[in-house]
N, C-alpha and C positions, 0 to 999 in steps of 0.2 A: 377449582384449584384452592387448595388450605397451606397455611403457611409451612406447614412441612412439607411441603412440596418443591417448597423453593429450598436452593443450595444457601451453606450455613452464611454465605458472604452476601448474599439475596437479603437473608434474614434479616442480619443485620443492618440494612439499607434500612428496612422497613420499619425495625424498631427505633431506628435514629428521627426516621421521620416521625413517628407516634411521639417521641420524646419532645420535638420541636413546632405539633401542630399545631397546640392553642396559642404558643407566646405570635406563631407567624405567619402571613398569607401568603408567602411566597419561597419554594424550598426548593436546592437547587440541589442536583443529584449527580457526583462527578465519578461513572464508573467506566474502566475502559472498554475498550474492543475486545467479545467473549465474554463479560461479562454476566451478559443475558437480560438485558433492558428490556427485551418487550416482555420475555416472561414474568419481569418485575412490575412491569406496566398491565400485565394481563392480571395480575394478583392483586394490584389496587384500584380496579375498574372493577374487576367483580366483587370484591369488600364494598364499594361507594354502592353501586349496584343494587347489592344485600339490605343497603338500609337506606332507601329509597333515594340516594340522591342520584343525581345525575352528570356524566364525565364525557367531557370529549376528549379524545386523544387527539392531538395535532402534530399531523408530517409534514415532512416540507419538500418530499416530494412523489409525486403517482406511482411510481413502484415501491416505493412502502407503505400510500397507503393499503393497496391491495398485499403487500407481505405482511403486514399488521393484521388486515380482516383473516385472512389464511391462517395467520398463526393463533389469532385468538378463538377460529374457531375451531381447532389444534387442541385449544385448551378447553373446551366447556362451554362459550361463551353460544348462547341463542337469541339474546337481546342486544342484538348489533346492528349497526347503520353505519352507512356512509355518506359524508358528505362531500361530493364531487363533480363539479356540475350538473349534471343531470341523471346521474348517475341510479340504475333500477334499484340497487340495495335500499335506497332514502327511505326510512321509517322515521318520520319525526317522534313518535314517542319512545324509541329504544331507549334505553340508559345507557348506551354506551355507543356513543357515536365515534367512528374515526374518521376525520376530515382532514381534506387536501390545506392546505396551507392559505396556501394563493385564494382559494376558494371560500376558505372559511371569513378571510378580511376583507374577501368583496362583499358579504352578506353579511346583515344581525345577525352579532352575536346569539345564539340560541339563549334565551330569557331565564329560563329556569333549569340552565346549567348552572353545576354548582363548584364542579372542578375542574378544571383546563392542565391536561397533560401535556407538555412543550419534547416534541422529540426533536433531535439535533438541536440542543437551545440556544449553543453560538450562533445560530443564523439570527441575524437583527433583521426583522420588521416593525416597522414605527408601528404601523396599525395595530397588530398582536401586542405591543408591549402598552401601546395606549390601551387597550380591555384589561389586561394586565393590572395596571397601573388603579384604573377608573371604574370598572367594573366591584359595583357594592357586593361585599357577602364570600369573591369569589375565591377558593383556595387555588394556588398554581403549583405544578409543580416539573420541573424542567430536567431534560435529561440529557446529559451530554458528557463524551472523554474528551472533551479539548475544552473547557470552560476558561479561556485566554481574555478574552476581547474585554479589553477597559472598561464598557459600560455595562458588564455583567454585575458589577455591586450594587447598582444604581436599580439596579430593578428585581435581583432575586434577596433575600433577607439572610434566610439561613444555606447555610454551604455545608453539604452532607457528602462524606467521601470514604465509603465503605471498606473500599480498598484500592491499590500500587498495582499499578499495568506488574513488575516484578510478582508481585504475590499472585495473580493468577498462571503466570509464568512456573511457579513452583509448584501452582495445583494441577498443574498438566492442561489448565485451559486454553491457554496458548504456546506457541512454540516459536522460540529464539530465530533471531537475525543474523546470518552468517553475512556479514556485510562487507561490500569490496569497494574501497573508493580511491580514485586517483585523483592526483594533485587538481586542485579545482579550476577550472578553463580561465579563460583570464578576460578582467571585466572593464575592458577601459572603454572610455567613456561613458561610464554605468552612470545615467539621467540618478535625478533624485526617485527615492523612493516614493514611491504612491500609496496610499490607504487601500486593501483591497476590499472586498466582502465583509470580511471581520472585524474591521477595524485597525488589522495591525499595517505596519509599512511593510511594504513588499517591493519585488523588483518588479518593471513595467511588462507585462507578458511579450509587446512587441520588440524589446531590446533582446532580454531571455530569448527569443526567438531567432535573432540575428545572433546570437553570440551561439546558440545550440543547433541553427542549422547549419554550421560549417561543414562543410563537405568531408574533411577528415573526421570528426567528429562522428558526424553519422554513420558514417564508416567503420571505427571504433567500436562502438555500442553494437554493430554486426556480429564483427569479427571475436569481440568478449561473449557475447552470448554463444556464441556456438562453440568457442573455445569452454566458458568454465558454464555455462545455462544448462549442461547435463539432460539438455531434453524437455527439461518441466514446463510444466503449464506457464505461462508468464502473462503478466499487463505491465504496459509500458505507460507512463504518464508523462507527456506532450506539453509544451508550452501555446503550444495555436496548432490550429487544423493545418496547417501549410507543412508545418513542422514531423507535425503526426505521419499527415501521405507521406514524404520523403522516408522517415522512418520506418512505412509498412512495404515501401517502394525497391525499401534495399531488401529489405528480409522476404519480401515475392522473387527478386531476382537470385536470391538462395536459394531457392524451393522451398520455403518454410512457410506453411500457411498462417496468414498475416493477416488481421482484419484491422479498421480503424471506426473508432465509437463516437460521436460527439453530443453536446446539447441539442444540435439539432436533427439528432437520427429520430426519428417517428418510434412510436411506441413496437406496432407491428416489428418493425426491421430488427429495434432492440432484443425482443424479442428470439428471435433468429438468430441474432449473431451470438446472444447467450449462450441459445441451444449450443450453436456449432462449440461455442469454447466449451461446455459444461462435457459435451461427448468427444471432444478432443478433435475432431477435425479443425478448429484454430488453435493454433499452438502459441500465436502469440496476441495479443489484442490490444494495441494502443487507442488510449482515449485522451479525449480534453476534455476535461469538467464532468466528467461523469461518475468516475468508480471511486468517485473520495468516499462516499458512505452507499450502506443498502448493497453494498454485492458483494456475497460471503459464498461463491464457489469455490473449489480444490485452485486455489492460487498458492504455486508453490517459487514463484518466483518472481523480482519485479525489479524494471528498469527503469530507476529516476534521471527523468531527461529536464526536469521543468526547477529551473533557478528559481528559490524562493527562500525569504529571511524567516517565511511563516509558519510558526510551529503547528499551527493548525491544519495548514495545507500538508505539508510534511508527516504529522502523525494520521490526517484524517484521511491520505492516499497508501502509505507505505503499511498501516495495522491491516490491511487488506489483504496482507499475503499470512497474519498472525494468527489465525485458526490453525486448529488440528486438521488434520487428515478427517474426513466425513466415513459412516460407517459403510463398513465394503470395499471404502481405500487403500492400496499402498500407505506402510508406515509412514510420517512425515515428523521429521527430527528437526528441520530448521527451515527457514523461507531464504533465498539466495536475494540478496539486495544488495543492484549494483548501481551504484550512484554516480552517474556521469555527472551532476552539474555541481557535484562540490558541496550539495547540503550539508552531510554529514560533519564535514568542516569546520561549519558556523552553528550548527543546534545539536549534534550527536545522534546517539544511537533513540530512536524513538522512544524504546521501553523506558527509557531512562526519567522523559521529560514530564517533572510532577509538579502540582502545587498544590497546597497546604491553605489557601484562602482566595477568595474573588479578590480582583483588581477595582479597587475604589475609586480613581480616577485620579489618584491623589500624583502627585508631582513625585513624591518622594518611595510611592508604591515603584512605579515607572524607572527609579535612579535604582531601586532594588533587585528588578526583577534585570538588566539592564549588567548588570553586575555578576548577577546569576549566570545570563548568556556570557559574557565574556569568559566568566571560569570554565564554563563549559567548552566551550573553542579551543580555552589551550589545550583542555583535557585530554580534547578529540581528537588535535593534531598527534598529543604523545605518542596516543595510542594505534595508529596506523602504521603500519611494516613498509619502511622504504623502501623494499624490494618488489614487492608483490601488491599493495594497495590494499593486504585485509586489515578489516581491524580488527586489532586481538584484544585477549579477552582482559579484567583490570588481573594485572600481577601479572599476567604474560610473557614474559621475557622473549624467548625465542619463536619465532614467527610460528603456528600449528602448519599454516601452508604450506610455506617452502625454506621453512628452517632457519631462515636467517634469524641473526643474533646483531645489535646494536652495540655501539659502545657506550658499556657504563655512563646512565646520567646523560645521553644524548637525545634528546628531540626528535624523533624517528621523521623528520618533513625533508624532504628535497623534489628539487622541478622531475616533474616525470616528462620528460622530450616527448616519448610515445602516446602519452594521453591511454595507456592501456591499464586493464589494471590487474596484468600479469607481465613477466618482463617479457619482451622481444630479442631485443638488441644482446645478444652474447646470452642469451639462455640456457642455463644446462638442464637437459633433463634426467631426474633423479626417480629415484624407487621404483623403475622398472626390470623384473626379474626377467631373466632369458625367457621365460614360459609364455608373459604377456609380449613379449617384441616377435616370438614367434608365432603367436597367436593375429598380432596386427599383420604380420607380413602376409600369411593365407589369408587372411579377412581382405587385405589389399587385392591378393591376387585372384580373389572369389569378384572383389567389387571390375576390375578388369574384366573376367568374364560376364559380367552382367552387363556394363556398357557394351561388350562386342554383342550381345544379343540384341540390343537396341541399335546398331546402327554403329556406334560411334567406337571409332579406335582410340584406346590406351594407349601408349607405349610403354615399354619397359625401363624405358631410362628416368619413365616420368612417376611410376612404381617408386624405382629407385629414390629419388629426388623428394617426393611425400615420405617415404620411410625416414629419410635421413633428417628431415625438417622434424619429424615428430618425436623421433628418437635421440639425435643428434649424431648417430651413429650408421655406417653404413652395414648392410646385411652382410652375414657372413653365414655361409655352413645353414642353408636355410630350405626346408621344406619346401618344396614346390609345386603341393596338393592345395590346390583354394579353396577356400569355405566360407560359405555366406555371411556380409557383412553384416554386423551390430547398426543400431542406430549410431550408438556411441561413436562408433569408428567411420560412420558415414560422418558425422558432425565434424571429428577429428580430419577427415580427405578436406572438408570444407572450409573449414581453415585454413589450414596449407594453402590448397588454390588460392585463396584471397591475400593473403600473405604472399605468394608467389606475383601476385598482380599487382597489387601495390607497390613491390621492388621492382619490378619494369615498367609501371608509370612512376617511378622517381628517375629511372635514366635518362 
C-alpha cells in the first residue's frame, strides 16, 4: 500500500504525524467511525516494516484481532503474526504482529519491538500504558473516535485530529441520524453516579435496568419499532442481560425474529448469530456490551435502551448504525435512532460530539468541558418536536415529520404521558391519498384471506377496526378484490393489534 492509496483525509493523518515524530513518543490519533483506521494502520505497519523496524498492532478484542489479520492481508501484507494465545498464525520474527490485548500484557512485551499501535485507545489498561509509559526507545501510537477519558493527556503527548465525524458526513462516508426521542423516563431515586470503564461517571447499569425494564416501557420500544422501524435491519442496546431477554421476549411474541448478544456468548454462537443478522433472518439483535466497536454490518437502524451520561458509551454504540449502505445494498440515506432512555437529552446528536484537545486532568479542563455538556442539553431539548419526538434539523422550524409548528421562541419540551415517540392519544392521520387507503384496504383483505388459510378466522368488523385506527377514518366506496400484504402493512396490522390490547388491559 503507498500513500496514494490512502483517501486525501488518511493522508493527512499521516503527514501530521511525520510532522510530530521526532519532537514525541507518544501520538494520539482522533478519527471517527468510517474513517478507515485500520487502512491507516495497514499504511504505517507496512512503512515501519519497509525499514526494518518492527510494529505491533494492539486490539482489545478477538474479533478484531482476526478483522485486522483479514483486513491487512486484504491489503499486501505477508509478514504477519498473531499474538493470541496459542494461536497457529505466531511467527515470532514477522514485523508486523497483531496481538490480542489481554494477551499481549499477560506476556513480555516483544523486546525488539519498536512501535506499539493502540486500537480503541480509550480503553485504559494499567499494564499497556506502564510499557507505554517505561518502555526505552519505544514510539506509540493510539487510535481512537471517542479520546474522552481524563487520563488520556497523561499518557499520549501529541493529539492528531484529521478530521469532524461532520466532515466525513459531507464526504458521503457516513450517513446522518434521523433521530426520534421522547421525553426522558424518569430517574427517581437515581444512586450516585459510578466511574465506568472510561473513566467518565455513569449511571449504575443495575438502577438503568430497573428504571428501563418497566413493563410499559418495553412495551413502547415494540410498539415504536414496528410503528416507525420500517422493517430495517436493527441492534438494540440493553442495559443488563435480564433487560435484553425481556426486550427480545416481546419482539418473539410479534413474530419478529429477535436474537440476544452478550459478553458471554462463545465465539462459535457469535459467530452464527452474525450470520443470521448479516443474511436477514434476525431482524433485530439486542446486545449488552458487545456491539459498541468491531461490527460494521448493514445496520440501518438502532434502539437505545441503555441510560448513560457517557459520551463514549453513546457515540461508541449508536456510530454503528453510521456507515453507508455496503456494495450490492439497497440505498441508505439515514440510520433511524430511537432513543428510549432519554440520552439524546443530556449529550445530543452523536455526530455532533467534538474535541479540539486531550483532557489533562486539570480541575479547570473538567469545569470546561462540564459547561460544554450543559450547552449542549439545552440545545438538544430546543431542538426536539413536541409533537412527534424527532429531532429536527438546526434552523428547523416546522417539524419535517408531522408538520407541526411551535410558538415563536418556545422550547419545544413537554411531558410525553405515552412515552411514544409518535403521538397516540388524538392522532390524526395525514398525507394519505385515496390510492394508498385503498391500497391498505385490499392489502387488509388479502392479509384476511391468508389467516383463513391458516386456520384462523378474521372478522370483518375487525378489518374494519384496523382500518379505522390506521387511517382514522372508516372505509367507504371500497374495493373488495384482496391483494397480497406488504411487509409494511403487515408491520402496520401489528400495531393496531397491540395498540388494540393495551386499551383493554387499561379497562
Amino acid at each position: 500500500m503507498k500513500l496514494e492509496d490512502l483517501r486525501p483525509r488518511q493522508q493527512h493523518a499521516v503527514n501530521l504525524l511525520r510532522k510530530g515524530w521526532k519532537q514525541h513518543d507518544t501520538h494520539l490519533i482522533n478519527a471517527p467511525c468510517g474513517y478507515g483506521k485500520t487502512a491507516l494502520a495497514s499504511y504505517l505497519c507496512e512503512s515501519f516494516s519497509s525499514k526494518g523496524m518492527k510494529a505491533v498492532f494492539c486490539a482489545p478484542y478477538v474479533t478484531l484481532v482476526n478483522q485486522t489479520f483479514e483486513r491487512f492481508e486484504q491489503y499486501g501484507h505477508t509478514d504477519l503474526s498473531v499474538i493470541w494465545r496459542r494461536d497457529a498464525r505466531y511467527r515470532k520474527n514477522c514485523r508486523v504482529q497483531i496481538a490480542s490485548a489481554d494477551t499481549l500484557i499477560r506476556r513480555d512485551f516483544p523486546d525488539d519491538a519498536e512501535v506499539l499501535i493502540v486500537d480503541e485507545a480509550h480503553l485504559r489498561r494499567e499494564k499497556l500504558i506502564e510499557i507505554i509509559k517505561e518502555k526505552p526507545g519505544l514510539k506509540t501510537i493510539g487510535l481512537t473516535a471517542t479520546p474522552f477519558p481524563p487520563w488520556m493527556g497523561s499518557v499520549y503527548q501529541n493529539f492528531i485530529k484529521p478530521c469532524t465525524t461532520r466532515e466525513l458526513l459531507e464526504d458521503g462516508l457516513l450517513v446522518p441520524f434521523d433521530i426520534r426521542s421522547p421525553q426522558p423516563p424518569k430517574m427517581d431515586g437515581c444512586p450516585r453516579l459510578k466511574k465506568n470503564e472510561f473513566g467518565e461517571l455513569d449511571i449504575p447499569d443495575d438502577y438503568a435496568a430497573k428504571v428501563m425494564g418497566d413493563a410499559k416501557i418495553v412495551g413502547d420500544i415494540l410498539d415504536n419499532w414496528i410503528k416507525n422501524g420500517e422493517n430495517r435491519p436493527t441492534i438494540g442496546f440493553a442495559p443488563n442481560v435480564s433487560t435484553a431477554n425481556a426486550y427480545a421476549l416481546e419482539f418473539l411474541r410479534a413474530g419478529i425474529p429477535t436474537e440476544v448478544i452478550t459478553a458471554n456468548t462463545d465465539l462459535m454462537e457469535r459467530g452464527q448469530i452474525f450470520y443470521r443478522f448479516k443474511t436477514g433472518r434476525t431482524k433485530v439483535l439486542w446486545n449488552v456490551g458487545v456491539l459498541g466497536a468491531g461490527f460494521d454490518d448493514d445496520v440501518r437502524c438502532i434502539i437505545w435502551a441503555k441510560m448513560t451520561k457517557s459520551e463514549i458509551v453513546w457515540m461508541q454504540g449508536t456510530m454503528r448504525g453510521s456507515r453507508p449502505a455496503p456494495k450490492g445494498a439497497p440505498p441508505k440515506d439515514d440510520c433511524l435512532l430511537f432513543d428510549h432512555a432519554g440520552t439524546y437529552w443530556s449529550l445530543g446528536d452523536p455526530c455532533d460530539i467534538e474535541y479540539y484537545e486531550l483532557h489533562d486532568g486539570t480541575k479547570e479542563t473538567t469545569e470546561r468541558r462540564a459547561k460544554k455538556k450543559e450547552k449542549t442539553e439545552k440545545e438538544a431539548k430546543q431542538r426536539i418536536c413536541k409533537a412527534c419526538g424527532h429531532v429536527k434539523a438546526p434552523g428547523e422550524f416546522a417539524c419535517s415529520k408531522c408538520g407541526f409548528k411551535p410558538i415563536a421562541g418556545e422550547i419545544t419540551v413537554e411531558v410525553d404521558t405515552t412515552r411514544e415517540l409518535e403521538p397516540v392519544k388524538g392522532e390524526k392521520k395525514k398525507g394519505l391519498s385515496q390510492a394508498e387507503k385503498v391500497a391498505f384496504y385490499q392489502e387488509l383483505l388479502g392479509w384476511q384471506v391468508e389467516q383463513a388459510k391458516k386456520g384462523k378466522v378474521v372478522g370483518n368488523n375487525k378489518i374494519l377496526g384496523i382500518y379505522k385506527g390506521y387511517t382514522g377514518v372508516w372505509p367507504r366506496n371500497m374495493p373488495m378484490e384482496p391483494i397480497p400484504p406488504t411487509q409494511e402493512t403487515l408491520n402496520k396490522i401489528k400495531h393496531q393489534q397491540i395498540k388494540y390490547a393495551k386499551s383493554r388491559s387499561r379497562k
